[in-house]
Backbone bond lengths (Angstrom), bond angles and torsions (degrees), N, CA, C in turn:
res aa  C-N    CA-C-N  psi(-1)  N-CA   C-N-CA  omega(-1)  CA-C   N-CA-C  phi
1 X - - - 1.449 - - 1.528 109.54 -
2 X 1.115 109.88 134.98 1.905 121.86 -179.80 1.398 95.82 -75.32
3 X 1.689 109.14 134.85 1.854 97.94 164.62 1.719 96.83 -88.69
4 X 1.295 84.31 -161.87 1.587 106.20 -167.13 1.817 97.13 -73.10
5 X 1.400 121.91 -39.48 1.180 92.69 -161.67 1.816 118.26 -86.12
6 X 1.503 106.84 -4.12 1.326 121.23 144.30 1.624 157.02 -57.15
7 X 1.677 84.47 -9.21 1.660 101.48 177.82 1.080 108.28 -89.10
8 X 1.470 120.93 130.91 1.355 134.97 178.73 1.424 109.29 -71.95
9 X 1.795 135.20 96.93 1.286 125.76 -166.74 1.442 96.83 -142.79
10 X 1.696 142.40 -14.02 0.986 134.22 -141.56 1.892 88.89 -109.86
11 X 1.305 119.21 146.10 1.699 136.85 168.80 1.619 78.32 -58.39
12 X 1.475 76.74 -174.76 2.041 108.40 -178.76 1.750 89.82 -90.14
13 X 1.588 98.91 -53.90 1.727 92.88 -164.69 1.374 116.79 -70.74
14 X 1.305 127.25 -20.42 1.313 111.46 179.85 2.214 112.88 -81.82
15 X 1.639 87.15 -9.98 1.718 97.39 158.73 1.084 101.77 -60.31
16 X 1.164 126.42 -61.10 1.535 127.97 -152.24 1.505 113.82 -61.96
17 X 1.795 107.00 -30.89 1.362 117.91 -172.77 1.300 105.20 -79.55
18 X 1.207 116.20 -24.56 1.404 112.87 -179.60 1.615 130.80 -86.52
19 X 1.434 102.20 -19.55 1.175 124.19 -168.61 1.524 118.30 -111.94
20 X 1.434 103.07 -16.67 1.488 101.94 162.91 2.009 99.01 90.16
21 X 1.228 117.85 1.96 1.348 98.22 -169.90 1.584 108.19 -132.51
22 X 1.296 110.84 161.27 2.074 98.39 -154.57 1.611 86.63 -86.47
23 X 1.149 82.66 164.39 1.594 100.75 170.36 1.582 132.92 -38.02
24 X 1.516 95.70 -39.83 1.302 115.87 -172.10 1.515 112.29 -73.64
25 X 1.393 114.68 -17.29 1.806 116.95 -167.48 1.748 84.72 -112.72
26 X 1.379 141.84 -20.10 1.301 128.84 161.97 1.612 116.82 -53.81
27 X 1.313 87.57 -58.08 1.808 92.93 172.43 1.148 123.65 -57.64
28 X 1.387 120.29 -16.04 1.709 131.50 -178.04 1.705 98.64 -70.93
29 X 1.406 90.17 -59.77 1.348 95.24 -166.22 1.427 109.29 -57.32
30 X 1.720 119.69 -38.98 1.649 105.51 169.83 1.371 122.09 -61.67
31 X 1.400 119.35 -27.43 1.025 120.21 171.71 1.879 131.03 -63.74
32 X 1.551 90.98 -19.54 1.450 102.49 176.54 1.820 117.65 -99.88
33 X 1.612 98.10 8.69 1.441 127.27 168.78 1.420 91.40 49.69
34 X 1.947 117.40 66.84 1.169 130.42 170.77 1.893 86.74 -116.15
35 X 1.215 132.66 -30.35 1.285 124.11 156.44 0.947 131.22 -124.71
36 X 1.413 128.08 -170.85 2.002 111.25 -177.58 1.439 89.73 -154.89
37 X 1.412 124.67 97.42 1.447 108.17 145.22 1.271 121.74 -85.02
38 X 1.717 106.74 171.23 1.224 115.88 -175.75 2.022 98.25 -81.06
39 X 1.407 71.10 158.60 2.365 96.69 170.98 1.380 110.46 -100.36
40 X 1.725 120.77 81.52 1.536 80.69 151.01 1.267 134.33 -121.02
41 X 1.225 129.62 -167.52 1.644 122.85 160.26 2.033 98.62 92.64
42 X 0.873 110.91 149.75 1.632 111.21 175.07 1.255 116.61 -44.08
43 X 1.009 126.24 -61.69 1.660 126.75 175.19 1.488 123.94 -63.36
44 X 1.772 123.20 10.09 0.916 117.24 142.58 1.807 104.28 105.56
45 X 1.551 115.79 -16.95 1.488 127.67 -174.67 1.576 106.05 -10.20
46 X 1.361 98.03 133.43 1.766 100.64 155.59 1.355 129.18 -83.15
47 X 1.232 140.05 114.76 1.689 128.86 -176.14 1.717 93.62 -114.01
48 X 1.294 93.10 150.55 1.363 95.40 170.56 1.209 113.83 -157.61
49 X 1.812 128.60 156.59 1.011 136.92 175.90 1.644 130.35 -67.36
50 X 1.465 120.39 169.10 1.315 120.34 -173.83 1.399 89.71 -70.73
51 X 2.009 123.05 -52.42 0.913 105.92 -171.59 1.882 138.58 -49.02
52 X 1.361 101.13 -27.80 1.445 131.31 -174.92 2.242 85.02 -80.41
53 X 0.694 150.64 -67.08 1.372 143.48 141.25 1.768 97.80 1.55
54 X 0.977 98.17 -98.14 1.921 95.91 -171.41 1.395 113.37 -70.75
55 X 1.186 131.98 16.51 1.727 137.15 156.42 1.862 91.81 -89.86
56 X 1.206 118.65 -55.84 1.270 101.58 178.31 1.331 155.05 -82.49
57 X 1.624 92.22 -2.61 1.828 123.57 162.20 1.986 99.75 -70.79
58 X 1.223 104.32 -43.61 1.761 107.34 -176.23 1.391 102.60 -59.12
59 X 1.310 111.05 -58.64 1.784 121.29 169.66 1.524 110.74 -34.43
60 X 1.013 123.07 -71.45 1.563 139.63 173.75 1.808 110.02 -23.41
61 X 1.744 93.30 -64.30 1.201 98.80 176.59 1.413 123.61 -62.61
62 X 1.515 110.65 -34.98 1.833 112.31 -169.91 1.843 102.89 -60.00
63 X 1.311 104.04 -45.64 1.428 121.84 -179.46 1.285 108.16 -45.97
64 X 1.251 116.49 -58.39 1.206 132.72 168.55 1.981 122.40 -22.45
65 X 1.297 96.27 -60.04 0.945 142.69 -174.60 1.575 109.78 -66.41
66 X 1.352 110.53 -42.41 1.358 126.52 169.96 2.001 104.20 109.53
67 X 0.919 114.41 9.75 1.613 118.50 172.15 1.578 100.27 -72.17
68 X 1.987 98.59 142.79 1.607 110.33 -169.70 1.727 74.31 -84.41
69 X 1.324 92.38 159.17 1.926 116.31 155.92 1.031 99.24 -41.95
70 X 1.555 126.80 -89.00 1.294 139.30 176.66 1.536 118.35 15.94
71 X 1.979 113.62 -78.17 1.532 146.51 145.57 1.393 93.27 -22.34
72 X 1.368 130.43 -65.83 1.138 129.68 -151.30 1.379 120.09 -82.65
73 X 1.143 111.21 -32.42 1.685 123.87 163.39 1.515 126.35 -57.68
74 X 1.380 99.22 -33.98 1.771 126.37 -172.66 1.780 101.89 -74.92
75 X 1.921 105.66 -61.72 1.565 93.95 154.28 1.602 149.92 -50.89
76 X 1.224 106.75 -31.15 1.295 128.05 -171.87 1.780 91.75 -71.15
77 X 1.639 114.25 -70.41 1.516 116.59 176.47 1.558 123.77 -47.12
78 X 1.310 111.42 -7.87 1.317 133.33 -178.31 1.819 109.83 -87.09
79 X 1.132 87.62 -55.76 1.413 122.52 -173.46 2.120 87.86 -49.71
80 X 1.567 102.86 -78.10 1.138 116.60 176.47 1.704 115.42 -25.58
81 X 0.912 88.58 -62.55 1.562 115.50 -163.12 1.596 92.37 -53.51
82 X 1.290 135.04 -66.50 1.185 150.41 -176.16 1.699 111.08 -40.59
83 X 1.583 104.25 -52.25 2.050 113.88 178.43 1.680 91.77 -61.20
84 X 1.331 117.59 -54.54 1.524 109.12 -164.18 1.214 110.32 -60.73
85 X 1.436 137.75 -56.41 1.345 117.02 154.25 1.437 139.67 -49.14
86 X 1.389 106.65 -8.60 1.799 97.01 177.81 1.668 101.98 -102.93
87 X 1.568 123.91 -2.45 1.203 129.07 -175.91 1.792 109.72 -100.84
88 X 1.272 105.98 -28.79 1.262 120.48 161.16 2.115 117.67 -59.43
89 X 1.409 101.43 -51.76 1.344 108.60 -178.70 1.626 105.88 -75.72
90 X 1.333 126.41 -28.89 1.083 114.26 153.61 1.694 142.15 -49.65
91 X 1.380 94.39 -42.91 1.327 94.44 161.42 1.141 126.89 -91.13
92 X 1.158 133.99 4.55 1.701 137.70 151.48 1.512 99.96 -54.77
93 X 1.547 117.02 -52.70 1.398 111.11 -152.98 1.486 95.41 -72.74
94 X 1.356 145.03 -4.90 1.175 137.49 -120.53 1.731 73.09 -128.09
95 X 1.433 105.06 -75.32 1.076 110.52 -157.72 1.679 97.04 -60.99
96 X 1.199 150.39 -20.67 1.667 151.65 -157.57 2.254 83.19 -80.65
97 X 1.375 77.71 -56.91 1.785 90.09 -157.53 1.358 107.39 -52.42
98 X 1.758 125.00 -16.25 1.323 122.48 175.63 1.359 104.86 -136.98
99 X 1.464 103.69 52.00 1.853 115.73 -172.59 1.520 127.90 -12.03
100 X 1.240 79.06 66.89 2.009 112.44 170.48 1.704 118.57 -69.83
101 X 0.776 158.36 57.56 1.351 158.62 162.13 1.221 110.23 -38.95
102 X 1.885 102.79 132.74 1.819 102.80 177.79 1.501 83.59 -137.94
């Protein structure tokens, strides 16, 4: 099950309102596959998550900061990489502790 801060429900602009950054450097950053919203509807809409919200306030700041995307992409995939294994070992322990077999 997706929580809430994973559901893709938010426009581009109310990102933008929230996040302080124009449209045009959101799309950069998808374009530099530092985020990924979902497409729907024919014309292609961007929706995006709260989490994708605080991936791109962190972005904001690294920039800030003077870090290339590049750096920043490498952490972020790092970053990733790291929940999927600790969400994975969770459910080992989960499934062992109530001897679940898949």
């Amino acid at each position: 099950m997706t929580s809430y801060k994973e559901k893709k429900v938010i426009s581009i602009g109310i990102v933008s309102e929230l996040t302080g950054l124009s449209l045009r450097k959101i799309r950069y950053y998808e374009e530099r596959g530092l985020i990924t919203p979902e497409r729907i509807g024919n014309g292609g809409s961007r929706r995006y998550s709260f989490a994708d919200v605080e991936t791109l306030m962190k972005i904001a700041e690294k920039r800030e900061e003077g870090v290339q995307t590049a750096e920043i992409k490498k952490e972020l995939v790092k970053e990733r990489n790291q929940k999927q294994v600790r969400n994975q070992m969770i459910r080992g322990q989960i499934n062992a502790h109530f001897n679940i077999r898949k």
